[in-house]
Structures are given as C-alpha cells and as structure tokens.
N, C-alpha and C positions, 0 to 999 in steps of 0.2 A: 626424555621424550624422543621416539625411535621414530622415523621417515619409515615410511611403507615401499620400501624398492623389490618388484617383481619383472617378472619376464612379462607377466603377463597379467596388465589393469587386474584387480580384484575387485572391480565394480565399474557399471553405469550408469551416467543419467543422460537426460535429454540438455540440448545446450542451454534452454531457455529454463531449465531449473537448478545453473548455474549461478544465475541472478533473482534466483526469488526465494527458493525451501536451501538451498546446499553452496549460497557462495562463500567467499573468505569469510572466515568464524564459524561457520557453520560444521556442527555436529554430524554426524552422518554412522551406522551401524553399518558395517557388510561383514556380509558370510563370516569370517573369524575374527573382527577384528569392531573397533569402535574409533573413528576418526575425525581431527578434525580438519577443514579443507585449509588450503593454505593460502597464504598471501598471494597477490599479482604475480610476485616477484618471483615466484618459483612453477608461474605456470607455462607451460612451453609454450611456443610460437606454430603459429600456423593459423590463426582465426582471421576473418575475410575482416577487411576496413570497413566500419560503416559510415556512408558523409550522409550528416545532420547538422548544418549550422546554425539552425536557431538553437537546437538541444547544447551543442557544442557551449556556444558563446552564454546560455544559462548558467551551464553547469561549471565555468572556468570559475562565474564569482562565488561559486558557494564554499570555496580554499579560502587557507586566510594563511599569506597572501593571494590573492589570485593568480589564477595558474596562464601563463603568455601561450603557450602549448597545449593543448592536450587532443588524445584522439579515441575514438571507440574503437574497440574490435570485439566479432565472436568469440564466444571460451572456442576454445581447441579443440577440435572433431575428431573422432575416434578414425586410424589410419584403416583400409579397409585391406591394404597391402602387406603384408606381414613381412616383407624384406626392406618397406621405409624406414625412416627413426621411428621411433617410434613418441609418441605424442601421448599429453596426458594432462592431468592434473595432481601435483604432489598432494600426501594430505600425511600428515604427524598420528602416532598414536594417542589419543587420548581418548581418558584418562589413563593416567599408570597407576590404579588402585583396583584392584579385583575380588571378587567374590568369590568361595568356592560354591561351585552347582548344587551338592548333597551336602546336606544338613549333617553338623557334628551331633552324632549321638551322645559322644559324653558332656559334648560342654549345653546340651539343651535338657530341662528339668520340663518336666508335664506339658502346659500347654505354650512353653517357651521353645522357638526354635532358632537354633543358632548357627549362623554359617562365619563362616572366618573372611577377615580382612586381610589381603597380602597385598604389599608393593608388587612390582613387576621386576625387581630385583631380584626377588627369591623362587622367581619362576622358571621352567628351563625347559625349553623347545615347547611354550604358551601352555607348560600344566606346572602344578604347585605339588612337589613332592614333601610329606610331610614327614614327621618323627618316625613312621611305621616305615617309611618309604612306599606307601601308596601313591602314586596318582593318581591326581584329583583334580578335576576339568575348572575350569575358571571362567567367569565373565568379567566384565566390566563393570564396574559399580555406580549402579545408577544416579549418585549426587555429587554434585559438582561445587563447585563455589564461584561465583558472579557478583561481578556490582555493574550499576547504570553506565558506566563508560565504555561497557561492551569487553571487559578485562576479565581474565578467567583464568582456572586453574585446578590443582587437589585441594581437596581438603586439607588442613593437617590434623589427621585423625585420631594422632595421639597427644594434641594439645587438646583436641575439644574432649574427648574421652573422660581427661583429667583435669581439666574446666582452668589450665594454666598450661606453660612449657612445663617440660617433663623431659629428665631423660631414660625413665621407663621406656624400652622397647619391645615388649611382651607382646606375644600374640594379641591381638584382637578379633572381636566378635559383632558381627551384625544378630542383633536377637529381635526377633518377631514375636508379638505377645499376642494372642488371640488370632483370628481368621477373617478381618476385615481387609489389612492392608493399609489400615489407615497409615496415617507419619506419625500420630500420637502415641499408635500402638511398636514401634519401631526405636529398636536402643540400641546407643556402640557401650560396650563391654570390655575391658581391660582383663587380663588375667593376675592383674594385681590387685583388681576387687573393685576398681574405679568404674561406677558405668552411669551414662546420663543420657536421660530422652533427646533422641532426632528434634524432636520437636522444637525445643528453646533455638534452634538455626535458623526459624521460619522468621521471616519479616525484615525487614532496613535495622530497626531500631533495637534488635536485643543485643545485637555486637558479639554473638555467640562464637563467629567463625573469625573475629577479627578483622582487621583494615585490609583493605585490598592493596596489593605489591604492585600494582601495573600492567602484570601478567599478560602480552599478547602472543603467546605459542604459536597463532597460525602464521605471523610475520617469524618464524623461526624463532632458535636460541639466540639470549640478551637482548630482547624484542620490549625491555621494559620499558615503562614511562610510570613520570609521577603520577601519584594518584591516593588519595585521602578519603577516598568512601569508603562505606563500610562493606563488608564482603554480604554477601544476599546465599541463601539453598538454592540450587538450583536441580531438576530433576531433569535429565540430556535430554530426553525425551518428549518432554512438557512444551507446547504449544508456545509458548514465552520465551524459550531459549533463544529464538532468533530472527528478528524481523527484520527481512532485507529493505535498506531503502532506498527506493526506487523515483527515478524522472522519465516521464513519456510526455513527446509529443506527437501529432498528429502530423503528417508530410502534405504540406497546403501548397498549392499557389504562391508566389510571393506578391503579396498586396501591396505590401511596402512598394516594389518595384511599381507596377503598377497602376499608383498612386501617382509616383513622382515623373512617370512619362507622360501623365495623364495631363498633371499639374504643367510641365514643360511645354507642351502643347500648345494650353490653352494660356502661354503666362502672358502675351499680347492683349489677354482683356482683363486676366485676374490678377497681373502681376504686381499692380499698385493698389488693390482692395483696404480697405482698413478695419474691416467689421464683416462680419455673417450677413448683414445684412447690404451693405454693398454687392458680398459676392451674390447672395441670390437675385439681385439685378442681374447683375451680367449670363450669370445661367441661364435667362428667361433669352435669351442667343441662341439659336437653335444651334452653332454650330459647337459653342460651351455646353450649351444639355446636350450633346451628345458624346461629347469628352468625357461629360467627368457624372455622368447618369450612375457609373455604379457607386458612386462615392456621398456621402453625407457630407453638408456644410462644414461640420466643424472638423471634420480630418481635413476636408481640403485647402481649408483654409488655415490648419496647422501647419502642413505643408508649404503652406506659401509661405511663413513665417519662416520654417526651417530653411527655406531657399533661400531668403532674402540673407538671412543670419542673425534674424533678431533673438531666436531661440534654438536650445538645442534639440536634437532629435530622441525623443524618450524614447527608452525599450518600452514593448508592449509586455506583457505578462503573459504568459505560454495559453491561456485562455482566449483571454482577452485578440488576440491574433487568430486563435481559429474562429471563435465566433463572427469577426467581423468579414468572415471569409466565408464562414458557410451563411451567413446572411445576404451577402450580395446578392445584387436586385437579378443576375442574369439567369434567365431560365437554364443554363448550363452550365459548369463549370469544370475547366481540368481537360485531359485529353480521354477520349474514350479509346485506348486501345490497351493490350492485353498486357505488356508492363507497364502502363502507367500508375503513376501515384495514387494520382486521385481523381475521378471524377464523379459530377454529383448531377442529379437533374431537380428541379422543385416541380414540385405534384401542383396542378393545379387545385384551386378551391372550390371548385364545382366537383370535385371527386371525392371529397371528404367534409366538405361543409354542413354539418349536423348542432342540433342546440347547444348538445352539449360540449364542443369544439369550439362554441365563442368567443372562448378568452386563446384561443390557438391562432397566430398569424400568418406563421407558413410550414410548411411540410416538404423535406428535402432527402431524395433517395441519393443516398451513396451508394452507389455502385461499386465501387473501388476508394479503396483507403491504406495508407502506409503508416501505422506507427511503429516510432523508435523508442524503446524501453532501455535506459541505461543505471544501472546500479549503481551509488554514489559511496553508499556504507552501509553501516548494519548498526543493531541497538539491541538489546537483550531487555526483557522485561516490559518492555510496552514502545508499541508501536508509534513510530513517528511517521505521521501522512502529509504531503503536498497539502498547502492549505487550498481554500475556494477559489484561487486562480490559477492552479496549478502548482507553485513556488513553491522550491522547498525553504525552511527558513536558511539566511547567512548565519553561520556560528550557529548552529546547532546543534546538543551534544550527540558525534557518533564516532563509531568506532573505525581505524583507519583499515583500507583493503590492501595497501602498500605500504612499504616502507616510504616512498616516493611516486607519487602519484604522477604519470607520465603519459597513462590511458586507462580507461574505463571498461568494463565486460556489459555490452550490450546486445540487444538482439531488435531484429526488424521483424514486423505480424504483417502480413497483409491480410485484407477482408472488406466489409461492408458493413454497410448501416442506416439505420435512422435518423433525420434530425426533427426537431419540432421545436418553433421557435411559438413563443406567447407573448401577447401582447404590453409592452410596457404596460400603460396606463391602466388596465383590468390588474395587474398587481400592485400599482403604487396607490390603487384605491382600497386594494384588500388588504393592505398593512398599514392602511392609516384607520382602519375599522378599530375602535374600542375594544371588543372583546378578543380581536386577533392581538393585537398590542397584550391585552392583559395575561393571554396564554403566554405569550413569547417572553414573561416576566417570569412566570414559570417553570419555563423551560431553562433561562438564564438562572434560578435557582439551584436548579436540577446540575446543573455545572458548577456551580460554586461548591456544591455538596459533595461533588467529586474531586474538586480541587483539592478539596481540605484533604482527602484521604489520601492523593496522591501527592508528599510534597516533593517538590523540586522537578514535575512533572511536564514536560514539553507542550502536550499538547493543550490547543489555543484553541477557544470558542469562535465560531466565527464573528465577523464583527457585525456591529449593532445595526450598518445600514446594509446588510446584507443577511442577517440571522434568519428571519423569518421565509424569505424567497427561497434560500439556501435549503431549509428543512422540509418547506415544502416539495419542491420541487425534486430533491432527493430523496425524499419518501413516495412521490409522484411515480419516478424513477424507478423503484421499486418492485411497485405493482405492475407496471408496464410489463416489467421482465418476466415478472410469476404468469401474466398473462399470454404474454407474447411467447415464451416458450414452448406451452402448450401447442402449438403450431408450423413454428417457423422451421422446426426441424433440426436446431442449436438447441443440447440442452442449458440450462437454466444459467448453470456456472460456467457456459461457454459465452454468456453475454456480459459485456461490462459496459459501465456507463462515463458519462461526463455530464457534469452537471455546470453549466453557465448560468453563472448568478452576478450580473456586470450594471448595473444601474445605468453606467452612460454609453452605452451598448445595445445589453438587451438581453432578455432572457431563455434557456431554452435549453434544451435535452440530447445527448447524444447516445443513444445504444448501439454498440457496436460490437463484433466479435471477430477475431484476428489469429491467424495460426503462420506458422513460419512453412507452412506449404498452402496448398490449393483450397485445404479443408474450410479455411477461412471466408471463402470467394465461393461459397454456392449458393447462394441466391436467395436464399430464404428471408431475411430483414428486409430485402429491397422486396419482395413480395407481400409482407406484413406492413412494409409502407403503403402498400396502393389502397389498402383496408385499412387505414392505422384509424381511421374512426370507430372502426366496428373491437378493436382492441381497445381502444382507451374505451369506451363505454363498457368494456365486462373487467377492464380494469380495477375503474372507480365505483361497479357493484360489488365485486370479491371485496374491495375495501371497507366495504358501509359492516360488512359485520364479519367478526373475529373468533375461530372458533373457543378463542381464549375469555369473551364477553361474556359477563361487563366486566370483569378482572380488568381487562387489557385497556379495555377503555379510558375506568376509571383511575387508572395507574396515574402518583403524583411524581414525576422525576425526583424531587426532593427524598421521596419516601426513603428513610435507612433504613427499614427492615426490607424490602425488595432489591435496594441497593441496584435500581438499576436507571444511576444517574441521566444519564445520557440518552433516553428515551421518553418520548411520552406517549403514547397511544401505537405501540409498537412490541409486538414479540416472535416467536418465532413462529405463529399459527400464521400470521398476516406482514408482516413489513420485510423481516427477518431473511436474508437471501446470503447464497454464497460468497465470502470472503474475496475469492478472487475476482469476483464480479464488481463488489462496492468499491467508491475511490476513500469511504472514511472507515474501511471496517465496521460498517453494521452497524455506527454512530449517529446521531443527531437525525433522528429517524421521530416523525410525529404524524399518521393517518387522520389525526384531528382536525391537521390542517389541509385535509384535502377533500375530504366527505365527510359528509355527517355520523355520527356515532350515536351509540345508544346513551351514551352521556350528552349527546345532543346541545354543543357547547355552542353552536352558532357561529365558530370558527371557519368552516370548509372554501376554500378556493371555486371549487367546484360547486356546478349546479346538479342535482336527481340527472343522474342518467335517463331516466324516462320522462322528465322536461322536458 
C-alpha cells in the first residue's frame, strides 16, 4: 500500500465532507489514482478548536473506556499561501489490484470480454507492460472485500479464481459475458482454466472470499485487529461502502445553569418542599412565580433534590435538553446579535391559529442557531443512526478513526429554523385510539421482517412508548419539508430536521438548515414561520394522496415481495425526501399516520385541512 506524496494536493473537498461522504475509511477516486483517506493520525494540524461541552461530555462515554480528554477540531484547510507548510490530508493507495482499459482480444471469444487483472507490482510509472511490451492504461478494480467491522482490503484473487489457496500465479482475467453489467454476468478466469462466477462473493453467508484479517489500511501498515467475520463484495463505489457516523447537537442556552440560579434564589421558600405539590403552594408567591415561571414543577423540584443531595444529577439526552429549551414559556430567547448562538422568538397564536393547527401548541422562529456535528466512526454496509433522542448507542459496532483517539474532526453550521411544538394530551389520545394501536402492530411487523434478514444488525426499532409519536411525526416532518421548500428559498436537501418524541417533555418538530458560512442565515425558514399555517395545511393535502396510489397506500411493511420493511404508507412519490435531510435515512416513515389515505384506515393524526 503506497501513501500519495505530492508537491502539490491531487484533490479537494470541502471541510464538512470530511466527516460525512470522505472521512477516515472512506474511498475516494481522483484524477489518477483511487484512495483511501486516512486515520486522524496522519492528518496535519492546523484545524480551528471547536468548544461544545455538552457534545464533548456525550461523546467521551461512547469509548470503552471512557475517554478523560478529548477535543474537536476542523479537518485541515487548504494553505492559500504556497510558501507555508504545507497542509493536507494523507490518503494510501487503494486498492492495489487493477484492470487493464482495453479489452484482450485474444483472451475474449464472441460475446465474452476479457480484460486482465494485475497487482500494482507489475506495473511501472501506473501502466501494465505486457509480453508484446505494449502499454496498457490501467484502472482500479472496482471490488473490494469488506466485513461489518468497517475492516477492508484486496481481494485474493487467485484463491477465489481457484475456489482454494493455490500457488498458480498465472495471469488472470475479468471476463464480461453479455451487455448488462450485471455481477451475474461477470467471471475471474485463471489461465490455467480455473474460472468462477463474481457472483457466489455476493452476501455474509457464502464464505466465498473468506474470514476477514482485520485489515485497517487507513490506520496505516500493521493497523490489524482481530476479527472473525466473514469477508462481504464490496463495490468502492456502491452507496454502502461508507457510512459516517455522526453526533450533532444544537448550541442552546444553558438551562441547566439556569435552573439552578433560579432554584438558589427562591431556596428561602422551596428549600424544604417535599412534594409537587408543596412546591406549587409556595409558587402561588408572587415573588416564586416570578423566579421560577420558566420552569415546570418537576425539574424544579428535581432540583431541589439535587441541591439538598438526596439525588444525583442525571444527564439529559442531547434532545431531551434542546427541547426543554426551545419550549420555555419566554417569548424570547438567546441574544439577538449577529455572532450569537442562538436566538429564538414564539409566534403568537393569534397569527397562525387555524382548525387545522389544534393539536399545534406553540410556534417558535429561530432566528439564529449553532449546530456542532462531530464524527465518531464509520460502518460499512448499513447505516448506524442516533436513536430518538439523539444518542448514539455505547458499544456499538464501528470502526476506529485513530489509532488513539485524543480528538474528534468536527464542523459548526450556523442557520435558522422552525419549531412547532403539539400538544401532549391530543397525542396520548391518538395513540391510545384502537385502530392507531392496531396499525403500529403492523408497523412493528414490518421490522421484525427486516430483522430476520439482517442478522447481527444494529439498528433498533424505536421503542414501544415512543413508536407511534416518533413515526408520525417524522413522517409529519416530511411533508413539511417537500412543502416548505417550494418557497422558503432553501432547496429541499438543504433542510434537515429533528424530530422530539419525549412523553415527559413534549412533542415537536425542528426544521432547520445550516451551512459553515452566511448561506445558512438568510431568512427564508423564519419567514415560512410567520405562515407556517398556510404550509402545514398544503402539507397535510399533498399527503391525502400519492401519485404512487393505492400501491402506496396499500403497502403491508411485512410484504416480502416489496421488501420494503421499514415503511408503511410511504414512497418516493410522497414521504421519500433527501438523505441528508432525514435524521433516520428515509426510515420509519408512515403518511397513514398523518391524513387520511385512500385505504382510509381511520388512523390520521390530523383533521381535513378544509375542516
């Protein structure tokens, strides 16, 4: 494996697709060469610090051990000075297996076409001199070998060729049989007569390519670790090569703080309380309700508990914290000036209070917002997402970005946004409805169907007192966006969401869009707030019907021949939005549950927009 040392970068990206399409493990094509990025440990210095302590203090416990240290920084910005050091990001050559461009005419018969396999050993100044002594141009061979722990490598082409080790070392052949392209139609060819279908490589369970070595080349040579999967195909190029994964949170207020001045304040009347109901005595003190007015009984009264020392102080969950922050009662929040974090105003309800808004409680423009996205690891083959409260799981299988983890490659977005918070009690009536219950049995079907097919697979259903809120409301989520684009002046994939699904909290939606310059901050979402009525009602119409209906409608998640577990009333005509926008990848997606459908299931959330 050869390090790509130039005078001069042979490629760039942006910092922030550092940590998402192209960081450690990730694949990458340029101009001559095919690469893979490299560990922390061999990326230069020079990226700005970012302080995020809530993000920070998450992401220490998700190490095992937990890490006492750790810090963010930007990847390494391109030097604009060409007499500085110069600054970069290493990246290894991979793979070291290649293809010749033009087809051997003698080793291809009729409508077979044959190109040749060559290590990068036998190559000299990146061409493959043959027996004629022609040169002959070469690429990179588009299959790889992978298993679930993010570990990767060549293939060994002349064991699978000859369906055992072998110390045949005969040319080989990539042979093409027909003009689809399929991998069915695609064969390695020995010149000793051995040749076997691409094909049998495909899946966990044929064992075709063999156990996986450990293999982590982007941590450099002897980068191995144990490891006992079985080796998986992998195509560099294929959408599944590389899922970065990622922790954002939101730059709030510290409530916490607060809370506990608030608490301090008033501890002369609440400081001996022993119930909720005590304290809201003492509140009814004009000088207490004015203390502790932005705060709900049972935080403050958690609070006092934590002061006194009867109990410890729980972490909040990275949700769980913003939401009880963009809920606060104060018609402002944050500072309104041009570097601030965050500030937010609530819409009054006389400016948006329409029928079809009744289960809506409040409406809050962000003006200003700071999120920090920090990249934790990577996974290959299927995506691992933050569950419903932000959290990534602890001990979850991913692959490491350092040999020694000491800081993290993150980036800061600033922008604007939406909130819209719903009403508890209008949802915990519509999820104890009968027929909403009996869908959501179905829906839990629909996942167990995918379970079976994926085994030893990470991702978790949400849970059972959260499933139904969760689907809704992110399918809600959805539509908003297909709606709200159309206007706001952000396209589609420049908006992303949060979806609060908190039972002892509350529920409610955040659309927001963020860029690492100005573009983020023009104004368009906080404009689409002052209407956000006249948007959720052509919402919840474009939803009532799919141009994929009644297909779509009638769709069973269970169904194995659509095999498309993880949806109910959802495709790409209607629910279906960009990748980088959703927080579950395009999962757990159901418009059944939000308006009425032409299968007319009695399930919707929602009332007729023209109610």
């Amino acid at each position: 494996m050869s390090r790509r040392q130039q005078k001069k970068a042979p490629g760039q990206v942006r910092q922030s697709q550092l940590i998402t399409s192209f960081g450690p493990g990730a694949m990458m094509d340029l101009p001559d060469h095919s690469v893979l990025i490299s560990g922390l440990d061999a990326w230069s210095s020079g990226g700005e610090e970012i302080i995020e302590p809530r993000l920070t203090d998450k992401l220490k416990e998700l190490f095992d051990p937990p890490l006492q240290i750790l810090r963010l920084f930007t990847p390494p910005p391109d030097s604009e000075d060409p007499t500085a050091p110069q600054t970069g990001i290493t990246a290894w050559q991979f793979p070291e297996w290649f293809i010749t461009q033009d087809v051997d005419r003698e080793a291809s018969q009729g409508a077979v076409r044959a190109r040749m396999l060559v290590p990068r050993r036998m190559l000299t100044k990146g061409k493959f001199v043959d027996d004629n002594r022609k040169k002959r141009s070469v690429v990179p061979v588009r299959f790889v070998r992978a298993c679930r722990s993010g570990h990767i490598g060549d293939i060994d082409w002349y064991t699978f060729s000859h369906f055992h080790e072998t110390d045949c070392r005969r040319p080989l052949w990539i042979e093409e049989v027909g003009t689809s392209g399929d991998i069915a139609e695609v064969y390695v060819r020995c010149e000793c007569g051995s040749r076997r279908p691409l094909a049998e490589a495909v899946g966990f369970s044929a064992g075709a390519l063999g156990h996986c070595d450990g293999a982590r080349p982007w941590l450099g040579p002897y980068a191995w670790e144990q490891c006992n999967e079985l080796n998986r195909l992998l195509i560099r190029q294929a959408s599944n090569a590389y899922f970065s994964q990622l922790m954002s949170v939101i730059s709030l207020p510290d409530r916490n703080e607060n809370l506990h001045e608030a608490v301090k304040s008033a501890w002369d009347f609440i400081g001996e309380v022993e119930d909720t109901e005590m304290l809201k005595y003492e509140r009814k003190k004009s000088k207490v309700h004015a203390l502790l007015e932005d705060f709900r009984d049972e935080e403050v009264f958690a609070e006092v508990k934590v002061i006194r020392g009867e109990t410890p102080q729980i972490p909040k969950s990275v949700k769980q914290a913003e939401m009880e922050t963009l809920i606060a009662s104060k018609d402002e929040l944050g500072d309104d000036k041009p570097d601030g974090n965050f500030f937010a105003r609530t819409l009054p309800r006389e400016v948006w209070g329409q029928p079809w808004m009744n289960s809506v409680e409040r409406v809050v423009l962000v003006h200003r917002l700071r999120e920090v996205m920090a990249q934790v690891g990577f996974t290959r083959f299927e995506a691992v997402s933050p569950d419903i409260d932000g959290e990534l799981e602890i001990g979850v299988r991913r692959a490491a970005l350092a040999r020694e983890i000491t800081w993290l490659p993150a980036v800061e977005n600033r922008g604007e946004g939406v909130f819209i918070q719903f009403s508890s009690d209008a949802v915990e009536k519509w999820v104890a409805r009968e027929d909403v219950i009996a869908r959501g049995t179905r829906l839990l079907a629909g996942y167990d169907a995918w379970k079976a097919e994926h085994h030893g697979a990470t991702k978790k259903f949400v849970e059972t007192g959260g499933l139904l809120p969760y689907v809704l409301f992110h399918s809600f989520s959805h539509m908003l966006v297909t709606a709200v684009s159309l206007e706001c002046g952000y396209p589609a994939s420049s908006i992303r969401e949060r979806i609060y699904t908190i039972p002892d909290v509350g529920y409610g939606i955040l659309l927001y869009t963020g860029t690492s310059d100005a573009e983020g901050t023009l104004g368009g979402l906080v404009q689409v707030g002052r209407r956000i009525h006249e948007h959720v009602r052509n919402a919840l119409e474009m939803g009532e019907l799919c141009s994929n209906d009644p297909v779509c409608a009638q769709h069973e998640p269970a169904n194995m021949h659509e095999r498309r577990f993880l949806h109910g009333a959802a495709c790409h005509g209607c629910l279906l939005i960009s990748e980088t926008s959703c927080e579950q990848h395009n999962e757990f997606l159901d418009r059944a549950l939000v308006v009425p459908t032409v299968d007319n299931l009695g399930t919707e959330f929602f009332k007729m927009a023209a109610e």
